[in-house]
PDB file of N, CA, C and O in Angstrom:
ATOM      1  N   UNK A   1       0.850  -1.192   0.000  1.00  0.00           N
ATOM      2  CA  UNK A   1       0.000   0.000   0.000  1.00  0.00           C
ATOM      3  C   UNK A   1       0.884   1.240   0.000  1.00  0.00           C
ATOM      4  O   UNK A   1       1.785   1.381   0.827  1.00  0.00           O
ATOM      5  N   UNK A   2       0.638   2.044  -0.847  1.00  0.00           N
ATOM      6  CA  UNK A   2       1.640   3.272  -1.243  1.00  0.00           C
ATOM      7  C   UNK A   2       1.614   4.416   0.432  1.00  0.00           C
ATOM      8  O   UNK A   2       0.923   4.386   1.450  1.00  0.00           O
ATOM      9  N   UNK A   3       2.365   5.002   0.115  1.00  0.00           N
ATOM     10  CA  UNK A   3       1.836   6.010   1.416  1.00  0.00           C
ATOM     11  C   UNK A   3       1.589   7.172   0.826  1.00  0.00           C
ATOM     12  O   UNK A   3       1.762   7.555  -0.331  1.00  0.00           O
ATOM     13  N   UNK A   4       0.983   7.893   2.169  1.00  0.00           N
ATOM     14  CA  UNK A   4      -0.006   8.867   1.538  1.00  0.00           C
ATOM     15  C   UNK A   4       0.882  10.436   0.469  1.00  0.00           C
ATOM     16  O   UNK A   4       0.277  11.165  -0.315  1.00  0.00           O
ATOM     17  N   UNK A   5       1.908  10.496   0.709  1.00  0.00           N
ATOM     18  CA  UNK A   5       2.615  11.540   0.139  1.00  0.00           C
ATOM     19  C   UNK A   5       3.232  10.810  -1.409  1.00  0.00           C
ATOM     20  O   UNK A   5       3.760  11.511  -2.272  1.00  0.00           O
ATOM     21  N   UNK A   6       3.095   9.682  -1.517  1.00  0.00           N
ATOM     22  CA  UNK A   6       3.748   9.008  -2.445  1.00  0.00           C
ATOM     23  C   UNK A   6       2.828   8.987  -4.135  1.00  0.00           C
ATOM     24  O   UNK A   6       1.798   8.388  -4.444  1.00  0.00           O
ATOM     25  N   UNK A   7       3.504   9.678  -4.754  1.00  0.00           N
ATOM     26  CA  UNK A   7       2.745  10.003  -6.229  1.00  0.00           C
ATOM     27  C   UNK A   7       2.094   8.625  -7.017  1.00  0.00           C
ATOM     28  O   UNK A   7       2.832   7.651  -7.159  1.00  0.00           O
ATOM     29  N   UNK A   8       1.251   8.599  -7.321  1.00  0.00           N
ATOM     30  CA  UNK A   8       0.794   7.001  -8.113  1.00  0.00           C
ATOM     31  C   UNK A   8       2.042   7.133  -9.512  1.00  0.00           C
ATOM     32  O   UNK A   8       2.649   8.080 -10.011  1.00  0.00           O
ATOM     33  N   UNK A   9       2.005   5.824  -9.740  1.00  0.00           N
ATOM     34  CA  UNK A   9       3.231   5.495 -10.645  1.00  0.00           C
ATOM     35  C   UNK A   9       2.445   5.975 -12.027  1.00  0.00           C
ATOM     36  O   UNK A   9       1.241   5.816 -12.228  1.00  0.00           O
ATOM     37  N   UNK A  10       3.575   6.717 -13.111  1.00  0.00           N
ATOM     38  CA  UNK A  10       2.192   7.288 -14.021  1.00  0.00           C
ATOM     39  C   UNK A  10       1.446   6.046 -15.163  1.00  0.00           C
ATOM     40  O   UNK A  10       1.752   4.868 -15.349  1.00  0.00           O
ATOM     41  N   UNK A  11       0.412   6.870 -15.759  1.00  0.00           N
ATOM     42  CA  UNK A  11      -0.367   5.532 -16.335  1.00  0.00           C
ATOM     43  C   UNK A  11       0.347   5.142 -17.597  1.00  0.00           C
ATOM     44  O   UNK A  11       0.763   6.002 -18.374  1.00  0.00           O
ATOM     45  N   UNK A  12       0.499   3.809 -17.818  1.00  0.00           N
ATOM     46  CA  UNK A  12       1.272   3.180 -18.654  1.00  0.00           C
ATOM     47  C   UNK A  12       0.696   3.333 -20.187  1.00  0.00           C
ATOM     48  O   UNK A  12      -0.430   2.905 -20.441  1.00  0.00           O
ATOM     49  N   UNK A  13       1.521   3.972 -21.224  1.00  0.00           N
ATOM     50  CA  UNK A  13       0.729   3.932 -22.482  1.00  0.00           C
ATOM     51  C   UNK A  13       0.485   2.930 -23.361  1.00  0.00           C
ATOM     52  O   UNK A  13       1.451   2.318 -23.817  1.00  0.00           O
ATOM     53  N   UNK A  14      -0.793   2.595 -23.742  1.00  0.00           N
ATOM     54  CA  UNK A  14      -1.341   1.284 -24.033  1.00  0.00           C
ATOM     55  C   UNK A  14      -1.003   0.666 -25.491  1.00  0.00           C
ATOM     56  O   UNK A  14      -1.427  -0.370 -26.004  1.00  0.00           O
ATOM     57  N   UNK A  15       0.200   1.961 -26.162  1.00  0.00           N
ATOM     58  CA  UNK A  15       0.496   1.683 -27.077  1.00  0.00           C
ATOM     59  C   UNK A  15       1.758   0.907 -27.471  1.00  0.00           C
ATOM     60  O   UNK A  15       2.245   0.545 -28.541  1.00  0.00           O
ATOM     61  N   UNK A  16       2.113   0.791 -26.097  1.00  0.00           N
ATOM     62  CA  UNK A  16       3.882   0.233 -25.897  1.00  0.00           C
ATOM     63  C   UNK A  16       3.560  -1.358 -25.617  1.00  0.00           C
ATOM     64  O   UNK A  16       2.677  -1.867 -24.927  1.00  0.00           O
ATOM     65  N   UNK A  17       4.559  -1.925 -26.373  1.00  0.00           N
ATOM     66  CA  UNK A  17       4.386  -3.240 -25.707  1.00  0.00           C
ATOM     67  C   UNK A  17       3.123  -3.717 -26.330  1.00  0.00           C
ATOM     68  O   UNK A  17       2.197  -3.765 -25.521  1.00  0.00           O
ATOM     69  N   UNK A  18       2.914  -3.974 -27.185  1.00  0.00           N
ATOM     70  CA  UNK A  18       1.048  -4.060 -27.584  1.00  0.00           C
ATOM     71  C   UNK A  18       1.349  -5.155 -28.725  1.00  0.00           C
ATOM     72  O   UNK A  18       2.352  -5.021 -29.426  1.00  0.00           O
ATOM     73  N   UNK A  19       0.530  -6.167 -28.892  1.00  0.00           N
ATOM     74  CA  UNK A  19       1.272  -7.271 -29.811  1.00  0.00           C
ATOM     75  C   UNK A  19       0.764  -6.712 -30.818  1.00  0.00           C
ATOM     76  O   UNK A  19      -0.221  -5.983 -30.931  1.00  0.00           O
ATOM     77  N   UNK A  20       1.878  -7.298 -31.920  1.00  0.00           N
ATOM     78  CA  UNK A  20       1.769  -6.849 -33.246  1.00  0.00           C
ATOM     79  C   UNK A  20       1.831  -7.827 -34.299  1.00  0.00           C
ATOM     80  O   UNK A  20       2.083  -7.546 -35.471  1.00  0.00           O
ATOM     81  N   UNK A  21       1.616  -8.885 -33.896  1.00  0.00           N
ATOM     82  CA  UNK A  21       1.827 -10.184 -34.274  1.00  0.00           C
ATOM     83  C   UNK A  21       0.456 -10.111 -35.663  1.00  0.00           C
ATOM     84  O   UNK A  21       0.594 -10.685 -36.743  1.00  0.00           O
ATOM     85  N   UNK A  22      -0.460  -9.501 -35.379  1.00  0.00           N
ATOM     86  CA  UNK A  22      -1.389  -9.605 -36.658  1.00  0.00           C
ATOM     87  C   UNK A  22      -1.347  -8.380 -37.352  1.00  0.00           C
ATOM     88  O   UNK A  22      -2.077  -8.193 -38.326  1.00  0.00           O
ATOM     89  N   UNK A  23      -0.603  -7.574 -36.963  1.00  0.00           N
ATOM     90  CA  UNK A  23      -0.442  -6.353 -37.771  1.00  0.00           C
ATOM     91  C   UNK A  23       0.386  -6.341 -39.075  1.00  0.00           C
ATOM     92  O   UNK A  23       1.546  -6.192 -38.690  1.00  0.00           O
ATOM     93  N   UNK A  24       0.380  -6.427 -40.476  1.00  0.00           N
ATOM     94  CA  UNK A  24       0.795  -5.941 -41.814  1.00  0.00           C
ATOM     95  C   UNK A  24       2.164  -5.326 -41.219  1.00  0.00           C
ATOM     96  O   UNK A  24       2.379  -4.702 -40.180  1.00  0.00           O
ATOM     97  N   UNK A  25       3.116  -5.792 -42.406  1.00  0.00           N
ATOM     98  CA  UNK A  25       4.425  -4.915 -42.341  1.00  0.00           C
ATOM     99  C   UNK A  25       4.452  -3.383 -42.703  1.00  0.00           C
ATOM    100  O   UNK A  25       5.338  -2.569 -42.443  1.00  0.00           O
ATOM    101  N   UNK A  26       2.920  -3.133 -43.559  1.00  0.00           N
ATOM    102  CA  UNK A  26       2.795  -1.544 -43.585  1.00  0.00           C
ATOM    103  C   UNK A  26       2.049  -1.150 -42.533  1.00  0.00           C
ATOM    104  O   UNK A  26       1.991   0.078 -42.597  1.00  0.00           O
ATOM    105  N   UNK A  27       1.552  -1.476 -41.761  1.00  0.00           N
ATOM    106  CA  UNK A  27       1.247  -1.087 -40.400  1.00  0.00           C
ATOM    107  C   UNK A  27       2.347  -1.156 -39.131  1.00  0.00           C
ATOM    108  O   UNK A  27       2.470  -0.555 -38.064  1.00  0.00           O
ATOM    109  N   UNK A  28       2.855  -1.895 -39.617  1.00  0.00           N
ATOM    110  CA  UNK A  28       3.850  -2.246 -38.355  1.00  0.00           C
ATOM    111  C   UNK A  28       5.038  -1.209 -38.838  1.00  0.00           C
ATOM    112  O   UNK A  28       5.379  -0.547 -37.858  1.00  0.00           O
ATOM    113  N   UNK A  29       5.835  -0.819 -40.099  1.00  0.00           N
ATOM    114  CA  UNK A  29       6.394  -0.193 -40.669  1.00  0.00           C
ATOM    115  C   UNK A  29       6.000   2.175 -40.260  1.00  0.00           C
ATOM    116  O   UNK A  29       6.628   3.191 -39.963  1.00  0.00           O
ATOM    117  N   UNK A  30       4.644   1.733 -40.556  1.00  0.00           N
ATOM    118  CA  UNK A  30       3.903   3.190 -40.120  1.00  0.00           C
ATOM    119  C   UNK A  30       3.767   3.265 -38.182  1.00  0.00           C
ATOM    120  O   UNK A  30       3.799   4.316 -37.542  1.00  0.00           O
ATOM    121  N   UNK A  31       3.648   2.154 -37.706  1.00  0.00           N
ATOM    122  CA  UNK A  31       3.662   2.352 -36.077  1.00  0.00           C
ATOM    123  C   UNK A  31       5.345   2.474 -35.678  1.00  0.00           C
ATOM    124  O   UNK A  31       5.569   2.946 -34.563  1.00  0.00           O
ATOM    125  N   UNK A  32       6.011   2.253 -36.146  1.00  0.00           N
ATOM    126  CA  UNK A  32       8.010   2.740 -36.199  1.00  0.00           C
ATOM    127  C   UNK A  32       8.109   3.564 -35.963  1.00  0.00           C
ATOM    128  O   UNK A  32       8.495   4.063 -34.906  1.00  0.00           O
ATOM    129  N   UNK A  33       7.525   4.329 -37.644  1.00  0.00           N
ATOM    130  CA  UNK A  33       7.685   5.978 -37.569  1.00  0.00           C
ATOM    131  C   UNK A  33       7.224   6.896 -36.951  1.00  0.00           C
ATOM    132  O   UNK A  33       7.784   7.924 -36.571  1.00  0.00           O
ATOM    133  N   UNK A  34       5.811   6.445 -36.780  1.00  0.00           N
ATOM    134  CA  UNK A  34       5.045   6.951 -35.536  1.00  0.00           C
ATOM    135  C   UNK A  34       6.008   7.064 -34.344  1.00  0.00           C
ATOM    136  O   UNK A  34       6.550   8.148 -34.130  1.00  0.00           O
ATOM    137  N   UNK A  35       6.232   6.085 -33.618  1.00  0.00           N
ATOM    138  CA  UNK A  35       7.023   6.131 -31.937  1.00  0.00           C
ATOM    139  C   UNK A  35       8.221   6.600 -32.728  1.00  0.00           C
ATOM    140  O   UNK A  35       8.585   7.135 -31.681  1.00  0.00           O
ATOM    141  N   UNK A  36       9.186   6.909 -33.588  1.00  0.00           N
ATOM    142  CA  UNK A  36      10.353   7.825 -33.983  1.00  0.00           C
ATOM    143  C   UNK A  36       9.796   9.266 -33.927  1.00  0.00           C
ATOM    144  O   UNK A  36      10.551  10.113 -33.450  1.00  0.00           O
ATOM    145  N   UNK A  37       8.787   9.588 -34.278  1.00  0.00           N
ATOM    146  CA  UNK A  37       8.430  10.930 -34.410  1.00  0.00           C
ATOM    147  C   UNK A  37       8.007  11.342 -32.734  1.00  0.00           C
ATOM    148  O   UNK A  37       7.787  12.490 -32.348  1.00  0.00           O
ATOM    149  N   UNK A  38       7.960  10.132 -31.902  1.00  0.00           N
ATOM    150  CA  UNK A  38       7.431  10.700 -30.859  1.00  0.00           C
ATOM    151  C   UNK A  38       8.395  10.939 -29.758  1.00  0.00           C
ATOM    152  O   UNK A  38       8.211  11.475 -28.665  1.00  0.00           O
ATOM    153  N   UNK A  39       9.746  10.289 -30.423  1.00  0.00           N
ATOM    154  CA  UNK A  39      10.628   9.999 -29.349  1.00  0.00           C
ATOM    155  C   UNK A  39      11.627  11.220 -29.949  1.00  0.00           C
ATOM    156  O   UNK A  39      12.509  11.814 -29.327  1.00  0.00           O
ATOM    157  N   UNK A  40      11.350  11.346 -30.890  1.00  0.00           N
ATOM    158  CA  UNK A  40      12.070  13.099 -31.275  1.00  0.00           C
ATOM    159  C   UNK A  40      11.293  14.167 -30.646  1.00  0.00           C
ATOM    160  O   UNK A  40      11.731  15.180 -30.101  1.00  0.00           O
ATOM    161  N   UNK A  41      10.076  13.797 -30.796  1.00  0.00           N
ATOM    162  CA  UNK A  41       9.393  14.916 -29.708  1.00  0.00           C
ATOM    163  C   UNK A  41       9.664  15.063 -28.574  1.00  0.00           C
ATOM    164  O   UNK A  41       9.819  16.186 -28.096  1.00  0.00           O
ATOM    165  N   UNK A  42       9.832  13.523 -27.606  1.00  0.00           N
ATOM    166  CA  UNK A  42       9.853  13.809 -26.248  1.00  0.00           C
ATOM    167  C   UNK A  42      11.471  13.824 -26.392  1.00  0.00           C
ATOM    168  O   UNK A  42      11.961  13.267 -25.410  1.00  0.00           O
ATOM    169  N   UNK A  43      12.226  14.177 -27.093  1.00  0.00           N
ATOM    170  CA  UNK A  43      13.735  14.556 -27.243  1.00  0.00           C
ATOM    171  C   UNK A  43      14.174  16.221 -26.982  1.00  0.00           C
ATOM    172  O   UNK A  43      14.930  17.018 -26.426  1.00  0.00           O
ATOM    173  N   UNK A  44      13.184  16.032 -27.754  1.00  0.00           N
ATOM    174  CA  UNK A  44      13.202  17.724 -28.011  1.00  0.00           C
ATOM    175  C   UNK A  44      12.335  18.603 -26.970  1.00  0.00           C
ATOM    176  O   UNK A  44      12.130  19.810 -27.102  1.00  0.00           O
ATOM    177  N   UNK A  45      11.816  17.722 -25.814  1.00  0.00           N
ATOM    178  CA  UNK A  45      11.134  18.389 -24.953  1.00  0.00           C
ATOM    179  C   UNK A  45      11.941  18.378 -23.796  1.00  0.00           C
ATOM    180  O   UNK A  45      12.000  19.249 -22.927  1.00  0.00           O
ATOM    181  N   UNK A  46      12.730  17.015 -23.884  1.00  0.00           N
ATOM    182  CA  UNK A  46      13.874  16.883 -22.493  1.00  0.00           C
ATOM    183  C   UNK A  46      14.540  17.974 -22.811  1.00  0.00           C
ATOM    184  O   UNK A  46      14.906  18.807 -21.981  1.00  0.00           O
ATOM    185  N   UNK A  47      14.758  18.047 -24.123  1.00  0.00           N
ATOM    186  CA  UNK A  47      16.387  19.261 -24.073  1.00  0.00           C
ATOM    187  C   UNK A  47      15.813  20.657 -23.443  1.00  0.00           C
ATOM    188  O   UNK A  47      16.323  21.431 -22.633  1.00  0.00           O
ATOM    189  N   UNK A  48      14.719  20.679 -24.037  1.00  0.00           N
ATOM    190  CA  UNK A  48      14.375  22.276 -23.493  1.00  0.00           C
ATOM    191  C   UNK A  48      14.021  22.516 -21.952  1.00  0.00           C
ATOM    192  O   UNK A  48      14.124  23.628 -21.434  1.00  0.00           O
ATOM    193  N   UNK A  49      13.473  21.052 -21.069  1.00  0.00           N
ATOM    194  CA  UNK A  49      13.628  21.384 -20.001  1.00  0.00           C
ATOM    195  C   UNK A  49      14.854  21.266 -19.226  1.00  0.00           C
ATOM    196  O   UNK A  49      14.900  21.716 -18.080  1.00  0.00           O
ATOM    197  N   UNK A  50      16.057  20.574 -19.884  1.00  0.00           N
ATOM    198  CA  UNK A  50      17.063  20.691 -19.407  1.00  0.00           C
ATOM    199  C   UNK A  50      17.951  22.007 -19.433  1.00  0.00           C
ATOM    200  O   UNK A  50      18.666  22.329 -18.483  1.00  0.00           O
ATOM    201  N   UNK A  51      17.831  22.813 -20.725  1.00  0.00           N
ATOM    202  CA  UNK A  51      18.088  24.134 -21.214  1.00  0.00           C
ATOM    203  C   UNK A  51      17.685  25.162 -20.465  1.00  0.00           C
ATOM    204  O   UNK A  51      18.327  26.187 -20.232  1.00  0.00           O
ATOM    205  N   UNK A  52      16.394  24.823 -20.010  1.00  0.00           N
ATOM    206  CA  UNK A  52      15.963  26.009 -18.930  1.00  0.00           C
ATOM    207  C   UNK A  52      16.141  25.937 -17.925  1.00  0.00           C
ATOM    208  O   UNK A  52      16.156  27.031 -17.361  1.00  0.00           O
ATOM    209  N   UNK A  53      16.397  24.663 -16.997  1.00  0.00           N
ATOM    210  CA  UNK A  53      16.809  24.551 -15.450  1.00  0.00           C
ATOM    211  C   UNK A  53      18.090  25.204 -15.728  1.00  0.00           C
ATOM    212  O   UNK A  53      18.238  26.141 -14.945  1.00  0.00           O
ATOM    213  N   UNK A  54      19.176  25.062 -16.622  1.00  0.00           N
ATOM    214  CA  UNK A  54      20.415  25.116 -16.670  1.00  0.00           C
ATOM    215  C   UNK A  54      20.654  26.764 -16.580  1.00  0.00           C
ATOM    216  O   UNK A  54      21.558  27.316 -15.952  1.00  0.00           O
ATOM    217  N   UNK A  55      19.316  27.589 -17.592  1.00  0.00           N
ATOM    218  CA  UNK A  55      19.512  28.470 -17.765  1.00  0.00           C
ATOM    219  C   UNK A  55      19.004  29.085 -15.629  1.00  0.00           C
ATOM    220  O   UNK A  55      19.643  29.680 -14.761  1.00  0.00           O
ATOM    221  N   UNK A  56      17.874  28.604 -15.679  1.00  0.00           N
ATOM    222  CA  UNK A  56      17.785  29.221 -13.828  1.00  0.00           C
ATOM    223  C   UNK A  56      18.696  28.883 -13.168  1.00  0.00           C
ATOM    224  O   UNK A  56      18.521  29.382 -12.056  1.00  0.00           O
ATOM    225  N   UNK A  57      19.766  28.208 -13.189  1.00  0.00           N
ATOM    226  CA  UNK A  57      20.830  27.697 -12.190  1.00  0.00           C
ATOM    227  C   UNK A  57      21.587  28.784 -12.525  1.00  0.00           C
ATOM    228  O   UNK A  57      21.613  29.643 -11.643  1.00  0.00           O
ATOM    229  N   UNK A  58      22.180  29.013 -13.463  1.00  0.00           N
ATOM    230  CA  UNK A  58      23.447  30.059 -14.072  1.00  0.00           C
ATOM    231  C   UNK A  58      22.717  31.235 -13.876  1.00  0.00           C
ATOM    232  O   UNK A  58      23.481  32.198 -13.930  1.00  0.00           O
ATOM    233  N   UNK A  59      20.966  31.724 -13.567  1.00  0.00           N
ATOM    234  CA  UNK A  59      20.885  32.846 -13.385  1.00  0.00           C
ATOM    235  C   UNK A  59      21.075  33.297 -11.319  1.00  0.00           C
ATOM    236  O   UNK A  59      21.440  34.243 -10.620  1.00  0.00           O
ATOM    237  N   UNK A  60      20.542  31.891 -11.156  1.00  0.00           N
ATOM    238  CA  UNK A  60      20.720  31.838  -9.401  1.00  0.00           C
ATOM    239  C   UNK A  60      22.226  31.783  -8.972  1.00  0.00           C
ATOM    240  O   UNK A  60      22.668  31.636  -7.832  1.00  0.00           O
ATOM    241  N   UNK A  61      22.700  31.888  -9.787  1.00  0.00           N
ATOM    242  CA  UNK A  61      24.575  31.401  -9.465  1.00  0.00           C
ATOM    243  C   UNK A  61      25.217  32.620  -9.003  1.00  0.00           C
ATOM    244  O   UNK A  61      25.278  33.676  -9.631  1.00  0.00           O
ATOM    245  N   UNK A  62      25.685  32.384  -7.863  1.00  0.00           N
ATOM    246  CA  UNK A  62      26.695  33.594  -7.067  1.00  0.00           C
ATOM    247  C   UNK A  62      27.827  33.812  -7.521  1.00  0.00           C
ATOM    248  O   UNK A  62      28.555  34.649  -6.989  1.00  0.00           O
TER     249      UNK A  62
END
């Protein structure tokens, strides 16, 4: 049982891990590019929150 300050683990996306065993090589080929386009997104979202903590640290910096 979690405790009470403890965040729920987040919800798992139902698209990961999902069999593909009856899916077409042009479906399975288009679900690739799909999660590539998404993992450049969430690429490009780490950098910018890393870019901006970096930038508040160097502005908090003595």
């Amino acid at each position: 049982m979690p405790m009470e300050d403890e965040a729920p683990p987040p919800p798992r996306d139902p698209a990961i891990a999902v069999d593909v065993s009856r899916l077409s090589e042009d479906e399975i080929a288009a679900r690739v590019l799909a999660l590539k386009a998404e993992i450049a997104r969430l690429e490009a979202a780490l950098e910018a929150k890393r870019a901006s903590r970096a930038a508040a640290a160097a502005a908090f910096k003595f």
